[in-house]
N, C-alpha and C positions, 0 to 999 in steps of 0.2 A: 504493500500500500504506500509505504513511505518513495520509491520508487516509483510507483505510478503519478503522487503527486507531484516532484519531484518532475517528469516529461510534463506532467500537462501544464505546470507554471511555465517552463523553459517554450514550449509551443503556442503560452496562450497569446502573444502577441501576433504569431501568425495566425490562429484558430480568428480572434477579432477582425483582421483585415478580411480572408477569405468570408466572413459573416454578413461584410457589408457589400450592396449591391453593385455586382458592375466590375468586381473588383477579381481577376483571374489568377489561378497557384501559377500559372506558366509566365508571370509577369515578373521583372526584378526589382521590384518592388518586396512580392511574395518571397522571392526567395534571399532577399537582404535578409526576410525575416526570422530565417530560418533558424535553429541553434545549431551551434559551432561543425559540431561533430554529423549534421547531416547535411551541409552545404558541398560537402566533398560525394556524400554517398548521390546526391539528386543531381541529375547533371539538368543544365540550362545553359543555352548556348550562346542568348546574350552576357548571360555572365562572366561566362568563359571569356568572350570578346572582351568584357569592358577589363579584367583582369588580366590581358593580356598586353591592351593599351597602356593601362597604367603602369604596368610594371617594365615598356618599351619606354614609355616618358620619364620614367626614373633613372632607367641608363640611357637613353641619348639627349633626353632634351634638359635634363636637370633637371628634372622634377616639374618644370612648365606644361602645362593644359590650359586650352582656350575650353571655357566654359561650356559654350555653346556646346561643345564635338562631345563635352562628359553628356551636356542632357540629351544628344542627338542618339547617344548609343545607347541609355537609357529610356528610349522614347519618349522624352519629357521637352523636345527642344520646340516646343509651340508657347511655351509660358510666355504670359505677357510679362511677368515679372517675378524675382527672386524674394520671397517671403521667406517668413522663419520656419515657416512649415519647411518650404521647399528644402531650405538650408540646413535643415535636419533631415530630411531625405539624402540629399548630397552625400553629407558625411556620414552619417546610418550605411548607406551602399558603401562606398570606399571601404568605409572600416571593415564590412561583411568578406569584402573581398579581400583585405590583410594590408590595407594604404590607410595615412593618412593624409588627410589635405588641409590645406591653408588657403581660408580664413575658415576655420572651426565655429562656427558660431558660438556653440557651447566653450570654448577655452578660449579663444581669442577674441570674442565677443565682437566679430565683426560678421558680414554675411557676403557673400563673391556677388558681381554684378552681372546679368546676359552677355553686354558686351567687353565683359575682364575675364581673367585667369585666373585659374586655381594651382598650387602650387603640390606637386605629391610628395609624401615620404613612406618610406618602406616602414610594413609592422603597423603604423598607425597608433594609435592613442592607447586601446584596447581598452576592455571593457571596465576594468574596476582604476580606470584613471584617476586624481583628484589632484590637479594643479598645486603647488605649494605657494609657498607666501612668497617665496623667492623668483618663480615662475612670472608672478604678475606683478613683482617687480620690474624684473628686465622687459616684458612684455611692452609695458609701460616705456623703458628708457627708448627700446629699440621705435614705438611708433613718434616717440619723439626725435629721434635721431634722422629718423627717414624722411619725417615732413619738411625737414632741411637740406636733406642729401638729393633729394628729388626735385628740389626748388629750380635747376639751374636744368631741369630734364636731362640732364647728365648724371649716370652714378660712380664717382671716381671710384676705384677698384680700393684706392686708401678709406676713401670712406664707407661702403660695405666693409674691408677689412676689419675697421677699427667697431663697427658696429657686430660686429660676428665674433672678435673677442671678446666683447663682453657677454656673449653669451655662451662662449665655448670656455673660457678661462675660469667659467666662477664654479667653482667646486661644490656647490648646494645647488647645483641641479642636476637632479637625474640623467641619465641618456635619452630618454623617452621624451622629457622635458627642455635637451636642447635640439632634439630632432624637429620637436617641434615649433620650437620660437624659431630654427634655425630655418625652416618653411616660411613662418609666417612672416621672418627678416626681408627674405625672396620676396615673397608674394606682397609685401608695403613698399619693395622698393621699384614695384613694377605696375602699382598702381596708385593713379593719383591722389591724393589728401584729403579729404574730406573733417572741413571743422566748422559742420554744424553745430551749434550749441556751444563751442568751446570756450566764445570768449564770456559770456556769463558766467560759465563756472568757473573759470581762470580770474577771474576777478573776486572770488573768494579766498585766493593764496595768501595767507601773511610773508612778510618781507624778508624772512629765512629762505623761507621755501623759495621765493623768487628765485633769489640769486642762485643757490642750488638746481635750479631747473633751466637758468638762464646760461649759467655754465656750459652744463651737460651740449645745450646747442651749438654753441658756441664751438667749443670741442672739435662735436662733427664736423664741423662749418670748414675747422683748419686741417683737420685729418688727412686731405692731400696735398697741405701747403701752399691753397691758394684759396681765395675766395672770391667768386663769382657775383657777378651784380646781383642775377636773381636769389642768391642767397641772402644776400645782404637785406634785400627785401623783404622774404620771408621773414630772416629773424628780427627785422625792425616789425614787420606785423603781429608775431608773436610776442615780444616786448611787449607790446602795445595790449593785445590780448591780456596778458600778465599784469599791465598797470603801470609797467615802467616806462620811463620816456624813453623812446625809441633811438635817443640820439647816444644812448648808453652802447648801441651794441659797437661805433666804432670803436669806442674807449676800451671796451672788454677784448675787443679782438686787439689791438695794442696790447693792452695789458700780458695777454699769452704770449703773445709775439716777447715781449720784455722781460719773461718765466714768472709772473704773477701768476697767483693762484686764487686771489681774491678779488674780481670784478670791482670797477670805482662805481658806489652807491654814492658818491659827495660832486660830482661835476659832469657835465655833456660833454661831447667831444671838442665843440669850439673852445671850449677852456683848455684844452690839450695843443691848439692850434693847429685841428683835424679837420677837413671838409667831409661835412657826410657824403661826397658824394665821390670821395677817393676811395676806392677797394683793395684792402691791405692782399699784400699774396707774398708767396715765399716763405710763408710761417714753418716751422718744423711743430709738433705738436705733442710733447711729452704726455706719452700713454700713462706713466705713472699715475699723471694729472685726471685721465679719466679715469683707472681706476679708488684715486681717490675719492672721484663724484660719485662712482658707482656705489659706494659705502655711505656717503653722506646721502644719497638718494633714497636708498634705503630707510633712513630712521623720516622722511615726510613721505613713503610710499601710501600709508590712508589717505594724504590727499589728492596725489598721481591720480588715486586707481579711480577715486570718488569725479577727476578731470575726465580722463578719457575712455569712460562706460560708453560704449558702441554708443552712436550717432541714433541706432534706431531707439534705445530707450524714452530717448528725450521727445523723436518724432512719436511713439505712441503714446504718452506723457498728451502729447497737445491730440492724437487719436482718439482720447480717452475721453477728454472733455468735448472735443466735436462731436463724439458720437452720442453721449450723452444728454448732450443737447439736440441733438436734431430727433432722436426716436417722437417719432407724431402718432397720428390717428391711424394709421397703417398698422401698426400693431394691436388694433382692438380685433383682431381676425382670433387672435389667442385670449382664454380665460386669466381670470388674477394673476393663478400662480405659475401661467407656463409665461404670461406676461413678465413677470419678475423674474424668473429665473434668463429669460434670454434677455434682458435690462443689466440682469448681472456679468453673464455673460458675453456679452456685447464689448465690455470695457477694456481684456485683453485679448491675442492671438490665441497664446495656449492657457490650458489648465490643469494641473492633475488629477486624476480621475478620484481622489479621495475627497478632494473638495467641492469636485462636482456632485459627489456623490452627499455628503452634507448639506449642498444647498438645496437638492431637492428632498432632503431628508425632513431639511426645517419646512418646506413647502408642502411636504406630504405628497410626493411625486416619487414612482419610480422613476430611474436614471434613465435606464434605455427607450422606456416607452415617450417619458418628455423629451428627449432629444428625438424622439420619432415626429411626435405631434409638430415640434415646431420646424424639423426640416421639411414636412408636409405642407405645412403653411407658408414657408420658403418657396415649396415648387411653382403652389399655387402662384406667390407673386411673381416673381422671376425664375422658374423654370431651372430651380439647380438648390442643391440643397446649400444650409450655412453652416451646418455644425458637423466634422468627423468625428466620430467617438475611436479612437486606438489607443497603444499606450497612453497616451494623453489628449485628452479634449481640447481639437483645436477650430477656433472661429473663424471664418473664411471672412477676414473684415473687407475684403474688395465686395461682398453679395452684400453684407452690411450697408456698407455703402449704397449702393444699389437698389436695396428696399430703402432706407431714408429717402431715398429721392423720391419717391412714391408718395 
């Protein structure tokens, strides 16, 4: 008995998919979902295929995939767009097949875009993963380091270099854990920057932390010995973002140049008799110096990690309250409590199924028949359901959308 429970827990995420309409065992979808030990016995010949590519893109292309050709070979490449759902599909597949990719939603808290890259590594995350405090530190330095090294769409080979020892040099991370920052290094420096939301929350930094983070850029900036207009740019935006006067970063780049270790917080660069609009170069860049910041980064990583929480948090943050706002007269189709429960639902993407399962407990609904009634009431409006029920309850907020307009 303990044995038979024991299969049907390990099958029941496949047993839920095959449950739901439409939805075929010959798909690799189905068989990502397979458990460990019978993905080798059921052969599937798209799988085969996509385990064949990825493991072709790890030894010749470095680990680079164009997105699109992952979801072409998983029959997924009609999506209008890459959601968290999707983005857990992605890496769900990959991992099933023995890769992992970059951007990890779950660990690196970013999601790949139709027309970006995903970045492969061999082995992948595996299943009882749990990032460490030291992980999403460097995770943290490395998407700082990149928003500067990528400024000038040039990536000097010193500044990937110097941004990959810090992540291969520090001794508190696993191998698993620099495989994988060591991807999602790749994958940041090949896709453009994205800082929605930043400069709000960067404007909560007190004035330790500044300088410690205004460093770290800086750093990168000289890591090949010269510094580029458009960098100088960036990190006058970033400054700026940060709350510092911007005319600080030539002073800081001098200062390196000079073997200072402590950025000038007391004067602009015209006090030095610097035109901001000269661009220092030929810096040499004592690594020592970044490993010192990498240690001092460390003791304000709560408020790194609290800056640069993926871009989508913040866009569902403001999802939450648009959607909240717009539910109108279109959901009087539903009773009280299938009304509240999809009012509650409504507000994120996913859920987990234990708390779905409480709210329609305090409602006095079973789970699966209220998730039935109101994808019913979905069809009727728009002709497609809103809610999946699988490992975890996820809300299709584009149909959302869709019925609001109604």
């Amino acid at each position: 008995m303990t044995i038979a429970e024991k299969c049907t827990d390990d099958l029941e995420p496949y047993s839920r998919y095959l449950g739901r309409n439409g939805n075929s065992p010959d798909s690799i979808e189905a068989h990502a979902l397979l458990p460990k030990d019978l993905l080798q016995a059921v052969p599937n010949k798209v799988f085969d295929e996509l385990k064949a590519l990825l493991s072709e893109q790890c030894e010749k292309a470095n680990g680079v995939l164009e997105v699109n050709k992952f979801l072409k070979i998983i029959g997924q490449d009609t999506l209008p767009k890459i959601n968290k759902k999707e983005a857990l599909q992605i890496v769900n597949i990959a991992e099933s097949a023995g890769f992992g990719i970059a951007p990890d939603i779950r660990f690196h808290g970013e999601k790949p875009e139709l027309a970006g890259k995903l970045v492969i590594f061999n082995k992948g995350h595996g299943k009882d993963f749990s990032p460490s405090l030291g992980f999403d530190q460097i995770k943290t330095i490395v998407r700082l380091g990149a928003m500067v090294a990528v400024a000038d769409e040039h990536v000097a080979v010193e500044e990937s270099n110097t941004l990959n020892s810090l992540i291969f040099d520090d001794r508190d991370l696993s191998g698993i854990e620099k495989d994988s920052l060591g991807a999602y290094l790749k994958w940041r420096l090949k896709t453009p920057p994205n800082t929605l939301g930043i400069k709000a929350l960067l404007s909560k930094i007190a004035g330790a932390e500044k300088a410690a983070i205004s460093e770290i850029l800086v750093g990168v900036a000289l890591a090949d010995g010269k510094v580029q207009p458009q960098e100088v740019v960036q990190l006058e935006k970033l400054y700026s973002q940060l709350g510092l006067d911007k005319s600080l970063v030539t002073t800081d780049l001098h200062n390196l140049k000079s073997g200072s270790t402590t950025p000038s917080r007391k004067s602009g660069a015209q006090e030095n008799g610097i035109d901001n609009d000269e661009v220092p170069f030929e810096f040499k860049l004592d690594r020592e110096f970044l490993k010192q910041r990498q240690t001092e980064t460390k003791e304000v990583q709560s408020v790194l990690d609290a800056i640069f929480t993926e871009e989508e948090l913040v866009e569902m943050q403001e999802s939450e309250v648009s959607e909240k706002t717009q539910i109108n007269s279109v959901i009087s189709g539903l009773d009280i409590a299938h009304r509240d429960l999809y009012g509650k639902l409504i507000s994120q993407e996913e859920w987990p199924n234990q708390e779905v399962q409480q709210f329609c407990k305090d409602l006095d609904l079973m789970m699966d028949g209220a998730l039935e009634v109101i994808n019913d009431w979905a069809f009727e409006l728009v002709d497609a359901p809103v809610i999946e029920n699988g490992d975890s309850i996820f809300v299709d907020l584009e149909i959302v959308e869709e019925i609001n307009q109604l």
